[in-house]
Each structure stands twice: as C-alpha cells, then as structure tokens.
N, C-alpha and C positions, 0 to 999 in steps of 0.2 A: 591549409594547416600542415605542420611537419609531418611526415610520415610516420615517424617515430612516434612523436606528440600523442600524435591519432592510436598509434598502439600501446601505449601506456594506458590511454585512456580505455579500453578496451578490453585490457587483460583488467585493470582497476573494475569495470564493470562487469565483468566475466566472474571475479573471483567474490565481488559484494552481492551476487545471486546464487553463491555455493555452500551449500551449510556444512564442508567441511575443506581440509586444507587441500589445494590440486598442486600436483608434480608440475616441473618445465616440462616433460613429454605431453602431457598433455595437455597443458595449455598453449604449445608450440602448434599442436594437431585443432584442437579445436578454434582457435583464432587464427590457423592458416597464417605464422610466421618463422621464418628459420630458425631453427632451434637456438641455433648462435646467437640472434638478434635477441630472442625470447629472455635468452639469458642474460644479457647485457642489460636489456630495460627491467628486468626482476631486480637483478642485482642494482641497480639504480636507484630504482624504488625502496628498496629493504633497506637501502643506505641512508635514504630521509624518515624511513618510518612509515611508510607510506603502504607496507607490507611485513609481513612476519615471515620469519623460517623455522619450520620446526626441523626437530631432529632428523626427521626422514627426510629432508630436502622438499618439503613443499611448502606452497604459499598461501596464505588466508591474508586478508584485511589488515592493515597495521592502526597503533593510534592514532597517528597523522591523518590518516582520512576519517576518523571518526573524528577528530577536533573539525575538520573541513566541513562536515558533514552537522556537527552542531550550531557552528557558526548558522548555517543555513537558518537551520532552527532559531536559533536566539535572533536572530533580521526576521524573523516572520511575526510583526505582529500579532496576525490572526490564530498563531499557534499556543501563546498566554491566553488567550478567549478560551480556545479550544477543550485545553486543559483541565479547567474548573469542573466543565460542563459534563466531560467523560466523567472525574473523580464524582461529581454527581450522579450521574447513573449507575456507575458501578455501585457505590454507596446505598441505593434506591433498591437497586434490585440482587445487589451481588455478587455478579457476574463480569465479565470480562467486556470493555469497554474501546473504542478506537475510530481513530476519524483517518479516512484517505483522500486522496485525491487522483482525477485522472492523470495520466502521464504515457500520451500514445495510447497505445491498447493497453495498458497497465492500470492496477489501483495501486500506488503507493503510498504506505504507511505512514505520518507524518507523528501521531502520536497514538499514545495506549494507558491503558489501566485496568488493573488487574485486583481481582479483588485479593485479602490477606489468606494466607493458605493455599493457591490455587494447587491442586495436584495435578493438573493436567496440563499439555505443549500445546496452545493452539498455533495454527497456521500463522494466525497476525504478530507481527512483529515492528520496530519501528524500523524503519529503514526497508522493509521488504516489499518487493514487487511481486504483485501476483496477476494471472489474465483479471480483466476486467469483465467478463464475459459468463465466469463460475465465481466470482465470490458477490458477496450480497452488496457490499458500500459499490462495488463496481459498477453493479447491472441499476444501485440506487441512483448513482451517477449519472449515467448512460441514457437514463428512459427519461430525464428531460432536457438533453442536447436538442438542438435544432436539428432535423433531416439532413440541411448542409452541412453541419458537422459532426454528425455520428458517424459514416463512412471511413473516417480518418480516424477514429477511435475500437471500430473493428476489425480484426484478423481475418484475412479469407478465409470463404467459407462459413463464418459463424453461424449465418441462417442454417446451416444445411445440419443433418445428421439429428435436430433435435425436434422433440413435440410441437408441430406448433411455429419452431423456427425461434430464433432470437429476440426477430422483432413482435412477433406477438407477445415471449414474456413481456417485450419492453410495456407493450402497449398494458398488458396485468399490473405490471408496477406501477404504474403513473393511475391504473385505475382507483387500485387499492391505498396509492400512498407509500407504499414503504416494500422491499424486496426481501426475498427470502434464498438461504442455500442452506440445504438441508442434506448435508456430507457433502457437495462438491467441490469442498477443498479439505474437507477436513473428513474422513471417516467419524460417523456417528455426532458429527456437531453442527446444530445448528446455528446458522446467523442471521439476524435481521437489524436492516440498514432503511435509513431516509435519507433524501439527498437535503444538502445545505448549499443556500444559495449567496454566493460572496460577487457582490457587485464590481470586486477589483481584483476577481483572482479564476479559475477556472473552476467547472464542478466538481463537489467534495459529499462525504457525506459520512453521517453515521453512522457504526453499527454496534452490535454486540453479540458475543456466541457464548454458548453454554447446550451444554452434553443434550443430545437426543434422549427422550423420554424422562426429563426429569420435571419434576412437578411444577414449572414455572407454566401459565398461559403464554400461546402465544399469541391471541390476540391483545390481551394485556400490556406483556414487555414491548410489540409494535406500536402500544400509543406513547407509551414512557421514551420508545424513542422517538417515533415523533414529534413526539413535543419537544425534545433533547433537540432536537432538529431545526423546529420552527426558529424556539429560542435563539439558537446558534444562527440563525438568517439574521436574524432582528440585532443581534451583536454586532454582527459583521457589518452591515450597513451603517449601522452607528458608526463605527469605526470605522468605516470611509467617507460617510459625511464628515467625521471631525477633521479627517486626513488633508481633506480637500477643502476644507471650510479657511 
C-alpha cells in the first residue's frame, strides 16, 4: 500500500477516535509523520471533505467520511434487523439501547437508540470504538469466541491486574447469559449486554445502560435483553438462510 495512502488512513482513524478537533502538531507527533507530509495529506483531505478545519487550525472528521461511513451501514443488512429491535427495548424499558460488534480488541458501535428526553452523554455512540475488555456488549461478545479465537481479540495483559482475571469474568458471562459494566466505561452507569449470534458475520451483541442506582431491576432489564438477544439470533439466521437459499 502507498505510504501516503497508509497515512491518510491513519490520521482518518486517529482523528474518528477523538472527541474533539486535533492541531497538525499533534497529529504530526502522535502518528510519527513529518510535520510537512502531515500537512499536505490534511490539506488533501479537508479539500475532498473528508476532514473539517476549524478556526483554530485543527482537524475533526469531515462529511465525506460520514457519507463513507453510512454507506457501510446502509450494505449491511443485518443493521435494518438490528434497528427495530433496539427501538423495541428502548420503548420497553426506556432506556438507552445499542448493538456492537467485535472489531480486534474493539466493540464498535453499529447502531443506537435513545429514549425521548435523555439528559445524560453515555459512552456509546454509533461509530465508536471502545476496549472490548470494560464495556458490557464487548466482554458479551467475547465470552462465546472459541479459545482459538479469543487471543486475537485480547490486549496484552487483560488477564492480569483484575479479580479473578478476564477469563474467569468470561467464564461468569456465558454462566449467567448476559454481562455486566457497572461504571467501567462510564462513571455511575450501568450496562448490560447478551451476545447475538449471526451465522454470516462475526460476534455482536446487545446492550443497554442507564444510571446506577435508579429504580430499574437488574435482573429484570437482563432478561428483556436477552430475549432482545435470542430474537435478534433467530432474525439473523433467517436472513441468511434466505441470502443463501
């Protein structure tokens, strides 16, 4: 691949994991490219859309890559299934609703729903990557990979530093059914996720979060998602039986 190519694509992912706008100094430093070069492929990008410049001379995200980026979305069947299913839980329980999938060590966001009114910022977002490791749809994810492939979905070290170890959460999850993060991505918000199993696509799963200590059960909202969950397997296979029929 161009070298260049290769750093476009880089700063583009550098800057779609920043929740506000970064300087050329620092995107120069932290992607380890000539400041010169940095400039030229900014200035490139900003010229198709593909990046924004604010007043201060920094970069955030342009429309261009969000049209790139919907495209995605709109090719993914499974993401129309998805959909309904959240506005149904949110509606059920309402609360804030969302499906990811792995991606490396990452849960990325694919879709969301939010119930009317929310006052609060949670962590999920669509298009965002978080460890897979601390939020809930991740570790929902995670705890039914096969052994040969969970390795390639954890960060060194994840066993280490925690209760227990990673792997034994995992082993809690798949006991229970469904995973929990209770503030580890979010101060004071809990989330609980099931994984969903897509016959044509990698592991996904659901979750939902809403504020710590608020009068919601939560073994309650854990079955509503999992049933959100089951559902959501039983769709998806349909939908690649018909794919393939």
């Amino acid at each position: 691949m161009s070298t260049s190519v290769l750093r476009a694509l880089k700063i583009l992912e550098l800057l779609s994991g920043s929740d506000k706008p970064l300087p050329l100094t620092r995107i120069a430093e932290q992607l380890e490219i000539p400041k010169s070069t940095a400039h030229a492929i900014l200035r490139a990008l900003a010229s198709r859309e593909f990046l924004e410049v604010t007043e201060h001379a920094s970069y955030s995200i342009g429309l261009r890559a969000f049209e790139v980026g919907a495209a995605h979305l709109r090719s993914n069947n499974a993401v129309d299934i998805v959909i309904p299913q959240l506005a149904g839980l949110t509606k059920e329980l309402g609360i804030t609703s969302h499906y990811a999938v792995l991606d490396g060590t990452d849960a990325v966001y694919l879709c969301k729903q939010d119930p009317p009114g929310l006052g609060i910022k949670l962590a999920s977002s669509v298009g965002a990557r978080l460890p897979a490791v601390v939020t809930a749809v991740g570790k929902a994810a995670l705890a039914w990979l096969p052994g040969n492939d969970l390795a390639a979905h954890l960060p060194a070290g994840a066993d280490e530093g925690r209760d227990g170890g990673i792997m034994a959460e995992l082993a809690q999850v798949r006991e229970r059914g469904y995973s929990l993060d209770d503030g580890e991505t979010a101060s004071g918000v809990r989330c609980i996720a099931a994984p969903v199993f897509s016959p044509s696509g990698g592991p996904g799963a659901i979750g939902v979060s809403y504020m710590l200590g608020s009068a919601l059960d939560a073994d309650a909202v854990a079955a509503h998602v999992m049933n959100s969950a089951s559902h959501l397997t039983q769709l998806l296979g349909t939908l690649t039986r018909k794919a393939t029929a």
